[in-house]
C-alpha positions as CSV (number, residue, x, y, z in Angstrom):
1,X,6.3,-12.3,-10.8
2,X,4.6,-8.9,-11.4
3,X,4.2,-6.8,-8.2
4,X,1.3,-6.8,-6.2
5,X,1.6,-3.6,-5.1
6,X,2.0,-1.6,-8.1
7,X,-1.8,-3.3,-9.5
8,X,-3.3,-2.6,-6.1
9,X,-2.3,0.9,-5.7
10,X,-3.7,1.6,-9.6
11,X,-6.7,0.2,-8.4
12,X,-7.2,2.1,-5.4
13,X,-6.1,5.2,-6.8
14,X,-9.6,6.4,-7.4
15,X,-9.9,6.3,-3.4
16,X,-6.6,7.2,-3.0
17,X,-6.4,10.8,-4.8
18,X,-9.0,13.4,-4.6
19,X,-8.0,13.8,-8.7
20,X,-8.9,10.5,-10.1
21,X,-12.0,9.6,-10.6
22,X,-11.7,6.0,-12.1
23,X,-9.4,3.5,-13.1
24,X,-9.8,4.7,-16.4
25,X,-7.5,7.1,-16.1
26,X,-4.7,5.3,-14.7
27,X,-2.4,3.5,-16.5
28,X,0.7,1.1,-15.2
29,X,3.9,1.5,-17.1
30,X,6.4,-1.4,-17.2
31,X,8.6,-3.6,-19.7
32,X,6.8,-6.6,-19.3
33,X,4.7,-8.1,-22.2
34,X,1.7,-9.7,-22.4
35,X,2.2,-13.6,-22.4
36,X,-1.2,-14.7,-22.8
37,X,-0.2,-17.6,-20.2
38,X,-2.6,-17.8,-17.2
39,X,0.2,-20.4,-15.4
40,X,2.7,-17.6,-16.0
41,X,1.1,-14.3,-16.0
42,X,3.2,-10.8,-16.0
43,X,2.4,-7.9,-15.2
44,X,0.3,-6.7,-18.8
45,X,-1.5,-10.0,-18.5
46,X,-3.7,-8.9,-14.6
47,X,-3.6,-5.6,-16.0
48,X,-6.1,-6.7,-18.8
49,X,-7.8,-8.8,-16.2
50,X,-8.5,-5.7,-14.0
51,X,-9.1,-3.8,-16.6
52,X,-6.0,-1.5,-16.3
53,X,-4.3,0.5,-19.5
54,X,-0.3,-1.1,-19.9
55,X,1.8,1.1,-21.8
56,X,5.5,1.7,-21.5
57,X,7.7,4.8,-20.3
58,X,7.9,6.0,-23.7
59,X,3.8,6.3,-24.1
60,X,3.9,8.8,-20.7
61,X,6.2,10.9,-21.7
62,X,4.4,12.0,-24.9
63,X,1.1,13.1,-23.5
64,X,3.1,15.0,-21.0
65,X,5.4,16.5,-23.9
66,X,8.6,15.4,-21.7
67,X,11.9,15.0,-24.2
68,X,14.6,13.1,-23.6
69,X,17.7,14.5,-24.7
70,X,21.3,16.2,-24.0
C-alpha cells in the first residue's frame, strides 16, 4: 500500500515551501514500480495519476552531483 502521506505532502508542497512553485518540480523517490493495476496500485501508479515525477534514489543524487563511495 503506497503511503498516503508521502503523495499528499508532494502535492502540497507548492503551499507548503516558499521555494516551489508547482508540482512540477517535485518528484517522489521510491522502489516501487509501476504495475499498471488500478485494483493494486503502488506508489508510481497515483503518482502518474496526480501527475507527479517517480524516479529512484539514484536519479536524485545525480542532479545534485552527490557520490557514493568509500
Amino acid at each position: 500500500m503506497p503511503t498516503p502521506f508521502v503523495i499528499a505532502l508532494a502535492l502540497e508542497a507548492p503551499n507548503l515551501f516558499k521555494n516551489v512553485s508547482s508540482t512540477e518540480e517535485i518528484m517522489v523517490i521510491t522502489h516501487e514500480k509501476f504495475t499498471h493495476n488500478l485494483n493494486g496500485p503502488k506508489m508510481p501508479d497515483i503518482c502518474r495519476q496526480y501527475k507527479l515525477k517517480v524516479g529512484k534514489l539514484i536519479q536524485l543524487f545525480k542532479p545534485e552531483k552527490w557520490k557514493i563511495g568509500i
